[in-house]
C-alpha positions as CSV (number, residue, x, y, z in Angstrom):
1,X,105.0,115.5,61.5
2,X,108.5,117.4,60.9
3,X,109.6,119.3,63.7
4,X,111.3,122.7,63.0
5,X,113.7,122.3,65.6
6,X,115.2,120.1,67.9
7,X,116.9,121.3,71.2
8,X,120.0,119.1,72.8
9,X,121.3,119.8,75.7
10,X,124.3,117.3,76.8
11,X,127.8,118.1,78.9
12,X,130.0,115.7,76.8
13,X,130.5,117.4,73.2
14,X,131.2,114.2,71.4
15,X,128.4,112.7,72.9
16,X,126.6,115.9,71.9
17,X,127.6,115.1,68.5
18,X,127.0,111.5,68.7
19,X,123.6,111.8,70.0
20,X,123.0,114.3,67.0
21,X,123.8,112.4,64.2
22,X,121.5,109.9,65.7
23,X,118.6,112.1,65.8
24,X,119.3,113.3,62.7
25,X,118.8,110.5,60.9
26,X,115.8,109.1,62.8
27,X,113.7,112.2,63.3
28,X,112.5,114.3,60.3
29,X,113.7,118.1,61.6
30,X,114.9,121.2,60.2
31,X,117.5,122.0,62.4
32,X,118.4,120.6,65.2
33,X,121.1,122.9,68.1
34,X,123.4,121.3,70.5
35,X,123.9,123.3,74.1
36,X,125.9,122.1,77.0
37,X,123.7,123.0,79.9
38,X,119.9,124.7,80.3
39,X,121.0,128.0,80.9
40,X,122.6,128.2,76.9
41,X,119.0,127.5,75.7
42,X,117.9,131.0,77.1
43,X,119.5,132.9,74.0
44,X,117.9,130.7,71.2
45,X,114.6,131.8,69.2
46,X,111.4,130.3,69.4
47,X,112.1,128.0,72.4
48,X,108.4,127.1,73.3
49,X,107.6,125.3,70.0
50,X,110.3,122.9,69.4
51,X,111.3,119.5,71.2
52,X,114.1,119.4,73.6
53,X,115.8,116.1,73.8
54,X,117.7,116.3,77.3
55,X,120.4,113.9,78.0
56,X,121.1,113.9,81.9
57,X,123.1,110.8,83.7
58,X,121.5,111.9,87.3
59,X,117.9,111.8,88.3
60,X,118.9,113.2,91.6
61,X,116.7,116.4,93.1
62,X,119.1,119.0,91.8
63,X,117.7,117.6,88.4
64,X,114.0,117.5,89.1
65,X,114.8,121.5,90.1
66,X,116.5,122.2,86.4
67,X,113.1,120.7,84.7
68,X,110.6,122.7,87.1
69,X,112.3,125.8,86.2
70,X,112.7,125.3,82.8
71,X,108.7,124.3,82.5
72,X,108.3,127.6,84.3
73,X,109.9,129.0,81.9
74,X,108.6,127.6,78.6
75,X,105.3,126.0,79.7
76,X,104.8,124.7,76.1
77,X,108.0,123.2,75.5
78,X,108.0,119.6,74.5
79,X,110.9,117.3,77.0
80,X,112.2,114.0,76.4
81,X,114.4,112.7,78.5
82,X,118.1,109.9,78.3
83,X,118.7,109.7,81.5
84,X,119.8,106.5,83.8
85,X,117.4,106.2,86.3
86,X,117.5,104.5,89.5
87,X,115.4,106.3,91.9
88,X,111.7,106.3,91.3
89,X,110.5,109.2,94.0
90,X,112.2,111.3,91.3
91,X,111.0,109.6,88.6
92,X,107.5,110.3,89.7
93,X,108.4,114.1,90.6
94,X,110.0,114.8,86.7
95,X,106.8,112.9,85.3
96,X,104.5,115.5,87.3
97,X,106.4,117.9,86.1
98,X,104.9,117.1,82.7
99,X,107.9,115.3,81.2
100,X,107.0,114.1,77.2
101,X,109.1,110.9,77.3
102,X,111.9,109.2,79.0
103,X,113.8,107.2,77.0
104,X,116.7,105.2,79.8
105,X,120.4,105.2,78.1
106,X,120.9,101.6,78.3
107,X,118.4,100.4,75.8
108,X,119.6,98.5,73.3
109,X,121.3,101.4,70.4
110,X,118.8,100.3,67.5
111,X,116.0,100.2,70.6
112,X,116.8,103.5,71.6
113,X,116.7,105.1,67.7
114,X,113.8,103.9,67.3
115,X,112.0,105.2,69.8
116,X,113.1,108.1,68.4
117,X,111.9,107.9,65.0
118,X,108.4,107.6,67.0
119,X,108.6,111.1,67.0
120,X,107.8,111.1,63.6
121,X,104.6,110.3,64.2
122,X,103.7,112.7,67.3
123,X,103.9,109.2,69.2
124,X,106.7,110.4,72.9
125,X,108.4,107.5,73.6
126,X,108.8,106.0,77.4
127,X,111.1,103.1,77.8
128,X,109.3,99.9,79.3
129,X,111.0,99.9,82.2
130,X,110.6,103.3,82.6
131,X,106.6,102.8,83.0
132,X,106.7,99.6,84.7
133,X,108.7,101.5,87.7
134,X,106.7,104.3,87.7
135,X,103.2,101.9,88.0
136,X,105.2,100.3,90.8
137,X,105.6,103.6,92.6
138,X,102.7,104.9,92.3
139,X,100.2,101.7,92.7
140,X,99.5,102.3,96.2
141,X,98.4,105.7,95.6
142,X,96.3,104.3,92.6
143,X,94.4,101.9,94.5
144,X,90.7,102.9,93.8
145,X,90.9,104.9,90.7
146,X,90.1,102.0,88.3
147,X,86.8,102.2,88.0
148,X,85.9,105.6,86.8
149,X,83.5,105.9,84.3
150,X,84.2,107.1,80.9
151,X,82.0,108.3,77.8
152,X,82.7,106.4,74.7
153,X,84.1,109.3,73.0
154,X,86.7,109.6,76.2
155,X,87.4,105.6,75.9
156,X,88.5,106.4,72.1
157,X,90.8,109.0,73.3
158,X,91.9,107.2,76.1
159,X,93.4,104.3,73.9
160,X,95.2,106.7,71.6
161,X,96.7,108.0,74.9
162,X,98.0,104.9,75.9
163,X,99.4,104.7,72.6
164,X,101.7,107.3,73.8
165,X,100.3,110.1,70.5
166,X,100.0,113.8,70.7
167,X,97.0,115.6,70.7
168,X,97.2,116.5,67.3
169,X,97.7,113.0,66.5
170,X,94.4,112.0,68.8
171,X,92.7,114.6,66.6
172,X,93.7,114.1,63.3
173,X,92.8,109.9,63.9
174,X,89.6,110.6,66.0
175,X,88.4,113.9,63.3
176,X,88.0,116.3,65.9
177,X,90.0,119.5,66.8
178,X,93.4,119.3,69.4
179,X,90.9,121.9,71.9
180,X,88.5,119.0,72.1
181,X,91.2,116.7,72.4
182,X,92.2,118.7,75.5
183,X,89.0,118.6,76.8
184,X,88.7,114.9,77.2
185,X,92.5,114.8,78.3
186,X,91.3,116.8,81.5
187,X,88.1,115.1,81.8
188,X,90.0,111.5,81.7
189,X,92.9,112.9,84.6
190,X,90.2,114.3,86.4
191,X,87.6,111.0,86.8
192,X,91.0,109.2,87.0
193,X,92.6,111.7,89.4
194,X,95.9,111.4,87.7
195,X,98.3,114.7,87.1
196,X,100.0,113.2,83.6
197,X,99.9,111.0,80.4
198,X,102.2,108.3,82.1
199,X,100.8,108.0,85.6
200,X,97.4,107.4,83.0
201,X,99.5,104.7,81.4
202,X,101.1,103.5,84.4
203,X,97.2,103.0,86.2
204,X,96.8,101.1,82.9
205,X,99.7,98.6,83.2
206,X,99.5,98.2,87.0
């Protein structure tokens, strides 16, 4: 894959900087734009089909706000999130929201870049911890869902969703087109009764 554009958006311009040159040289991109805040992105082009790569130190309910109205916006858009995170009732809010990957600040610098070069392979990175918190959180609300029953065709897809790849990915490995890819994707949430990819992966884990 080789994105056209990559979208930062990070307060601190020399971690702005920073976290460019370290996208630049794990991600294969075109071009890649640094903005301070979500309101800059409104005057770029093309906004729906890139990747946004959103650093934010505060998981708090102001934030969860930002991403709604941003997904409102630009329903298409691809998020991943650096963020540290310490409250998982958010967590779980953002990943409803429909949030691509989460990738926590603290990992380990050679960790952390290469969970990016994952998006290479239209593979959204999650940190562990990340998932292992969210299956936490939502486990009691996931009692009962384990059982569903899946088509072997849905099983296939499943496994490549746990994998953490895109639907063009599940479609180019599984030689079928992204719309049927989509079509199991809602057929798997819906016998699983799950919103998202990682409360999937989180039912998985837990």
């Amino acid at each position: 894959m080789l994105l056209k554009k990559i979208i930062i958006i990070e307060a601190n311009r020399n971690q702005a900087d920073c976290l460019k040159n370290r996208v630049s040289k794990s991600v294969a991109v075109d071009h890649i734009v640094c903005v301070s805040s979500k309101d800059d992105i409104n005057h770029l082009d093309d906004i729906d089909s890139n990747l946004l790569l959103w650093s934010n130190c505060q998981l708090d309910q102001d934030f969860v706000y930002q991403v709604k109205s941003l997904k409102t916006l630009f329903p298409k858009i691809k998020i991943i999130l650096l963020s540290d995170m310490q409250d998982p009732e958010n967590l779980c809010k953002i990943i409803a929201l429909g949030v691509n990957g989460f990738i926590l600040k603290n990992e380990p610098e050679d960790f952390c870049d290469n969970m990016l070069k994952s998006l290479n392979f239209d593979i959204f990175p999650f940190s562990n911890k990340v998932i292992k918190l969210l299956a936490k959180a939502l486990l009691p609300s996931m009692q009962g869902r384990r059982r569903a029953k899946l088509t072997n065709r849905e099983n296939d897809v499943l496994n490549c969703l746990v994998r953490g790849l895109s639907n063009k990915a599940i479609a180019r490995h599984l030689g079928v087109s992204a719309y049927t890819v989509a079509d199991h994707n809602k057929s798997i949430f819906n016998k699983y009764n799950v919103r998202s990819r990682t409360e999937l992966v989180s039912l998985q884990l837990s």
